[in-house]
N, C-alpha and C positions, 0 to 999 in steps of 0.2 A: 504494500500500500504506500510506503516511503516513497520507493520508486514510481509508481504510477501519479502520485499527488504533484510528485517534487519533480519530474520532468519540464513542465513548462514553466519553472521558476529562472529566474537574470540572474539569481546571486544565490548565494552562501547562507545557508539558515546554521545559527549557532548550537554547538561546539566545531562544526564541519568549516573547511578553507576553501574546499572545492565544491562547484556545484554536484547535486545530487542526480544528475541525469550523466555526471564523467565519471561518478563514483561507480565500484565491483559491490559485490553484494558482501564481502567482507569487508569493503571498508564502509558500506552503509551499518554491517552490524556494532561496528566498531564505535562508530561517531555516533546513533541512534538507538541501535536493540537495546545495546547492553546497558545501557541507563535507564531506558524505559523499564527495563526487566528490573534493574534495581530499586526502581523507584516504585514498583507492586509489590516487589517482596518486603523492602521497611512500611507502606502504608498497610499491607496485612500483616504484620506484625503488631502495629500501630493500634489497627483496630480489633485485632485479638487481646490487645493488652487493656482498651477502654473496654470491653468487653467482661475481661474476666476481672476487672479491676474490684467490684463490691463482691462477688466471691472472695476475691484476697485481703479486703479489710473486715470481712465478716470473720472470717478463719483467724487472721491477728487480734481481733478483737477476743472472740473466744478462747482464744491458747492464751492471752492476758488476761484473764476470769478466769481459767482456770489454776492458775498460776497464783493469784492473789486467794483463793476459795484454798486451797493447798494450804498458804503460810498462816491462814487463821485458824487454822486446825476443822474449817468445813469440808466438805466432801466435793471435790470439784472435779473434774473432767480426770486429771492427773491421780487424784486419788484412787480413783476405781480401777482404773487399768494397770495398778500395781499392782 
C-alpha cells in the first residue's frame, strides 16, 4: 500500500531521503514497516497495560490488607494459607 499510495508523490515523506516510487521493497520496509510495526507492538502493550491496570491495584491493594490483618494478630489472606 506504501508503494501504491506513495508513487505519484514529488518528494521525500519522513524518515525516507529518496522518493518512495525509486525505493526496493526493503528499503520501503526499512524506512516505513519497521516503525509502523513498532509503533503497534508499544500501543498494545500500552493498552494491555491500561487494561489490566485496576486488576493490578486491586491485587496490591489486597496483598496490603492482608499484610496489615497478619501484624495485628487478625486472620488475613496470609494467615490462612500458612
Amino acid at each position: 500500500m506504501i508503494k501504491f499510495f506513495g508513487d505519484g508523490l514529488t518528494s521525500p515523506i519522513y524518515p525516507a531521503t529518496t522518493l518512495i516510487k525509486d525505493m526496493s521493497a526493503s528499503q520501503i520496509w526499512g524506512s516505513y514497516i519497521r516503525y509502523i510495526g513498532a509503533g503497534g507492538v508499544l500501543a498494545g502493550g500500552f493498552i494491555t497495560l491500561f487494561k489490566t491496570f485496576p486488576t493490578l491495584i486491586k491485587a496490591f491493594k489486597d496483598s496490603l490488607s492482608g499484610f496489615g490483618a497478619s501484624a495485628k494478630g487478625q486472620k488475613g489472606l496470609t494467615a490462612i494459607y500458612r
